[in-house]
C-alpha positions as CSV (number, residue, x, y, z in Angstrom):
1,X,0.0,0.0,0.0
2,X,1.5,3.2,-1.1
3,X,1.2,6.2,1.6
4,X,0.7,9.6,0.4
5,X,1.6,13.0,2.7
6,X,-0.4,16.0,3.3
7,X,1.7,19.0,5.2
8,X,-0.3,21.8,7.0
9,X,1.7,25.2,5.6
10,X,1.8,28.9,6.3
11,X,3.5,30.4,3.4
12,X,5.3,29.4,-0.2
13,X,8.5,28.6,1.9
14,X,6.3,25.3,3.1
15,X,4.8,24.8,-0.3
16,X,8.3,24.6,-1.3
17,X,9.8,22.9,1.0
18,X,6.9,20.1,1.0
19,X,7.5,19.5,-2.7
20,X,11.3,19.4,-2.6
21,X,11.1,16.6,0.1
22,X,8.6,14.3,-2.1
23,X,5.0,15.1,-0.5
24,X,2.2,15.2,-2.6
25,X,-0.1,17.6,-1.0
26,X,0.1,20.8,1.6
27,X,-2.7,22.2,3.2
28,X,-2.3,25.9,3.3
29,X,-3.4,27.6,6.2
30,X,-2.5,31.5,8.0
31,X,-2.6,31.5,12.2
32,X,-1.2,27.8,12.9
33,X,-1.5,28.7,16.5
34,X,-4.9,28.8,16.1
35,X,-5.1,25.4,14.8
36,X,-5.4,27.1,11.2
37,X,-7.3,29.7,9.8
38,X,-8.0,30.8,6.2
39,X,-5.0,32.2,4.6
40,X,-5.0,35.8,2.7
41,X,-5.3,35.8,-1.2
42,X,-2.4,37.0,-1.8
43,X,-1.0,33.9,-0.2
44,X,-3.2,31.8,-1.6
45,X,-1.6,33.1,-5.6
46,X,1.6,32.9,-4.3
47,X,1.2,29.3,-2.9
48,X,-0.2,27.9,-5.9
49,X,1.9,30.1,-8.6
50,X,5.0,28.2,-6.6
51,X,3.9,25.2,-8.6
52,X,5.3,22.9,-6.1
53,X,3.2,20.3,-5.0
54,X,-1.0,20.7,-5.2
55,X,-2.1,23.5,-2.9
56,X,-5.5,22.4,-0.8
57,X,-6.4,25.5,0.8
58,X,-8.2,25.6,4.8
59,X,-11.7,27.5,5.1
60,X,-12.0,28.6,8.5
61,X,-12.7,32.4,9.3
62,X,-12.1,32.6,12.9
63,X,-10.6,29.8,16.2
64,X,-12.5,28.3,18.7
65,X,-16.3,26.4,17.3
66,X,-17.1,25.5,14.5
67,X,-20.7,26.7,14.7
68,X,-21.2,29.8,11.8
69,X,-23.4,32.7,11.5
70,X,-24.8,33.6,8.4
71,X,-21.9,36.5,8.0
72,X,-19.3,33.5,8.5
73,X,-21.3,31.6,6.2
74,X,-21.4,34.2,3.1
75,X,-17.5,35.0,3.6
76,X,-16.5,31.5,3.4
77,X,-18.7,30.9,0.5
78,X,-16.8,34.1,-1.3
79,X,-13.4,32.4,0.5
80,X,-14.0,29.1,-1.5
81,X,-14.8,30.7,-5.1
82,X,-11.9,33.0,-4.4
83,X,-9.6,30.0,-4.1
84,X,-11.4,28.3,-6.9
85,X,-10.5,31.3,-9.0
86,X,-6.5,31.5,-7.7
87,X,-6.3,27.7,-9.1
88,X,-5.7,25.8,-5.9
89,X,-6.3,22.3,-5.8
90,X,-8.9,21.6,-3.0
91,X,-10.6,23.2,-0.3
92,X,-10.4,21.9,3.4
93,X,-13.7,22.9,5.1
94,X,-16.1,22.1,7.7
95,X,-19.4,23.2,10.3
96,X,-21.0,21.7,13.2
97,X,-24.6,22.3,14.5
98,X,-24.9,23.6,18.2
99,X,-25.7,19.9,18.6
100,X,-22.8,18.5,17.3
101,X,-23.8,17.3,14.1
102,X,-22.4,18.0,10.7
103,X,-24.1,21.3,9.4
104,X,-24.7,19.8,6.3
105,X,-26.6,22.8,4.7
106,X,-23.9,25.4,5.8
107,X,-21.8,23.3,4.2
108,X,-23.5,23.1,1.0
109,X,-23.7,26.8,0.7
110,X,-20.0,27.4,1.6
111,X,-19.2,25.0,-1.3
112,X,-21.7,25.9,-3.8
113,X,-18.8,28.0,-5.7
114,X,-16.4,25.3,-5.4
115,X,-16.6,24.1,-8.9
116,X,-14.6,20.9,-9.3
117,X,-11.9,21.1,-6.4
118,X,-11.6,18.3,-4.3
119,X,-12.8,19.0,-0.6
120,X,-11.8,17.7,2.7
121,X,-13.8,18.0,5.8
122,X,-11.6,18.9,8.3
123,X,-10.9,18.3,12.1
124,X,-14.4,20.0,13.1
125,X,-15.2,15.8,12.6
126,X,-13.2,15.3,15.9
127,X,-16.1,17.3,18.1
128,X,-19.1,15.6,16.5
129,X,-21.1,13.9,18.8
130,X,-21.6,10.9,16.6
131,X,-18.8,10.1,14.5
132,X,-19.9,7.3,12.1
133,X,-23.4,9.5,11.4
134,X,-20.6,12.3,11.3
135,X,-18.9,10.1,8.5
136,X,-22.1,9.3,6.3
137,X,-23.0,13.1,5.8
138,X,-19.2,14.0,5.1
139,X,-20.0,11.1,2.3
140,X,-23.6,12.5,1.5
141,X,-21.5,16.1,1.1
142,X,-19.3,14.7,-1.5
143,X,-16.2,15.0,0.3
144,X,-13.1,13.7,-1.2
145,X,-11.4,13.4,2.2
146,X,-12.1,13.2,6.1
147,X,-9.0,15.1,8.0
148,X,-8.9,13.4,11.8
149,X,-7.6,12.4,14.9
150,X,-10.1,9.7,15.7
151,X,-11.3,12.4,17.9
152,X,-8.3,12.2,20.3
153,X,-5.8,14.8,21.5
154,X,-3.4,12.9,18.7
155,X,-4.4,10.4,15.5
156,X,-2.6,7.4,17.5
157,X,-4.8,7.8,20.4
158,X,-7.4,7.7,18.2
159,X,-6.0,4.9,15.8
160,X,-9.2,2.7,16.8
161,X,-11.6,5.0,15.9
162,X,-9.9,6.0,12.4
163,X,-9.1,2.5,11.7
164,X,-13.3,1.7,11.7
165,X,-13.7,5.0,9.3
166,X,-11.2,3.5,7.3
167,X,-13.0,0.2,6.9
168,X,-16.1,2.8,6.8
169,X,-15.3,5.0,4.0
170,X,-14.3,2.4,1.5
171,X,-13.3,3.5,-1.9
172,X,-15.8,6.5,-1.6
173,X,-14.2,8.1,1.1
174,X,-10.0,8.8,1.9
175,X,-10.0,8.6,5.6
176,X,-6.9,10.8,6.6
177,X,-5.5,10.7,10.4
178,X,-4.0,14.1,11.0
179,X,-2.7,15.6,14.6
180,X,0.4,14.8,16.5
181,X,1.7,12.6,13.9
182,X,5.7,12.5,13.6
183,X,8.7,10.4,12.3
184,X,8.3,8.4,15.8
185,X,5.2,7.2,15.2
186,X,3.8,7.5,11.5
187,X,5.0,4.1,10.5
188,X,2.8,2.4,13.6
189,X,-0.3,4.5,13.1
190,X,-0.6,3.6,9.2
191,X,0.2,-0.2,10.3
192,X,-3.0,0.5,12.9
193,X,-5.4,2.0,10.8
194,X,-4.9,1.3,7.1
195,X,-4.8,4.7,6.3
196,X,-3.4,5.6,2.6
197,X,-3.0,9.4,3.5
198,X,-1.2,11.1,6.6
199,X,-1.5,14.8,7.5
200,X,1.5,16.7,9.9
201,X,3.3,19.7,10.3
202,X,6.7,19.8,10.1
203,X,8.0,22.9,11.7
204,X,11.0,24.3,13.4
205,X,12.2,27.6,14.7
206,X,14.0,30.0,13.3
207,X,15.7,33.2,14.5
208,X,14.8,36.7,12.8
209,X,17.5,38.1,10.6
210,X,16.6,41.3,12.7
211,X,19.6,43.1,14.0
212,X,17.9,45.8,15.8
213,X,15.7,44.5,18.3
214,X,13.3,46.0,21.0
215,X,12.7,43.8,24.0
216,X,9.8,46.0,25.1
217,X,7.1,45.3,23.1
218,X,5.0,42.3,22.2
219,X,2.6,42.4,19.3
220,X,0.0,39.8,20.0
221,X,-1.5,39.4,23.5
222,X,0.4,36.3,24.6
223,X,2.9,37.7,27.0
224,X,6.2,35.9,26.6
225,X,5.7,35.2,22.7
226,X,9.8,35.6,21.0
227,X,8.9,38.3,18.3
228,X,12.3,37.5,16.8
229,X,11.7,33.7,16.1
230,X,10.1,32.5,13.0
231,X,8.3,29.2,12.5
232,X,9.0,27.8,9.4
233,X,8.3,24.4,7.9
234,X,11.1,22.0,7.2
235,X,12.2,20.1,4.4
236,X,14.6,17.7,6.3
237,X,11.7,16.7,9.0
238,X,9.3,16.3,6.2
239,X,11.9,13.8,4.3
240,X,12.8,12.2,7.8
241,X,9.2,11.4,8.2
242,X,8.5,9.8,4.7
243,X,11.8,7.7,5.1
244,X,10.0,6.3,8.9
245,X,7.0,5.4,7.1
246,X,9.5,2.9,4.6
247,X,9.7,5.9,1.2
248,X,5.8,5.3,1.3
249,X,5.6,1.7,1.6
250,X,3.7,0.2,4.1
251,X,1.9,-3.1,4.5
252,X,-1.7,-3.0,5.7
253,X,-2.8,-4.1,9.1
């Protein structure tokens, strides 16, 4: 079974980077602290004018629920047929109800300027109440792709769970485990759940080529963020976690 590798980037330095070390797909996001939010358009032309790798790019106005008004509703829909128009790939999306079910009529109207891109529902999956109705409307949406951690703090906690959407989804649905994956453990979780995609960052730090530097003042409201690091995504992680999971070659469970 050949594995493919989906990496979560910020900028065209990941898109980059993610093709020069063999993956096959990023998903480009802005505020990673946030768990990902949707990047500007300027950064969405300059991610897929890179020409890298395929650029799948994350719908998600805001942090925290996953529950949309009908303001959050109309800009994602004008997100996704922006993207459509920039020539990305895909489009990673995703609602919930106040109940925890999948909004599936929020969804359709965020999508209904998607065209032909492939979409993924994304980790919103991992607070549904129910996750195998959760799975059938993702399939009743026409998804391409389920993004999750089994709905788990990380996807090898949840390995049991994503191994039975796996077996779920079939040929109709790509069943992706994303969230604390690494080098350590990618070969392990694909042997436990027969996944055929994995989704991981693979960042480090950087220092700022800044010379001058005031120690005073912080820009965000996190008091002891560095201003003068930079997270960046890197090539030789990426490559060291393809080579752990065998260059892509994994035998089933």
């Amino acid at each position: 079974m050949r594995v493919r590798f989906e990496v979560c980037v910020d900028g065209v330095d990941g898109v980059l980077a993610a093709g020069a070390a063999g993956a096959h797909r990023v998903e480009l996001c802005a505020g990673l602290s946030e768990g990902g939010l949707t990047p500007s358009a300027g950064a969405v032309a300059a991610a897929v004018g890179a020409g890298a790798v395929d650029v799948n790019v994350l719908i998600r106005p805001r942090g925290g629920d996953f529950i949309y008004d009908r303001h959050e509703v109309r800009a994602m829909r004008h997100d996704v047929e922006a993207v459509a128009a920039a020539g990305a790939h895909g489009v990673v999306v995703g609602a919930l109800t106040a109940d925890g079910d999948v909004d599936a009529a929020v969804c359709r109207e965020v999508l209904a300027g998607a065209g032909g891109l492939s979409v993924t529902f994304h980790r919103a999956f991992d607070m549904a109440r129910r996750p195998h109705d959760a799975l059938a409307a993702v399939v009743d949406l026409g998804c391409q792709r389920l993004l999750t951690s089994g709905q788990e703090a990380t996807a090898l906690e949840g390995a049991p769970l994503i191994a039975e959407l796996v077996a779920a989804g079939g040929d109709h649905l790509v069943v992706m485990p994303g969230g604390g994956v690494t080098a350590g453990n990618v070969r392990r979780l694909v042997e436990l759940t027969g996944a055929r995609e994995v989704h991981f960052t693979a960042r480090t730090t950087v220092d700022s080529p800044a010379r001058y530097r005031n120690p005073r003042v912080v820009m965000g409201s996190r008091v002891g963020v560095e201003e003068y690091a930079r997270r960046r995504t890197s090539r030789a992680a990426i490559e060291a976690l393809i080579a752990a999971a065998g260059s892509g070659q994994l035998s089933g469970p």
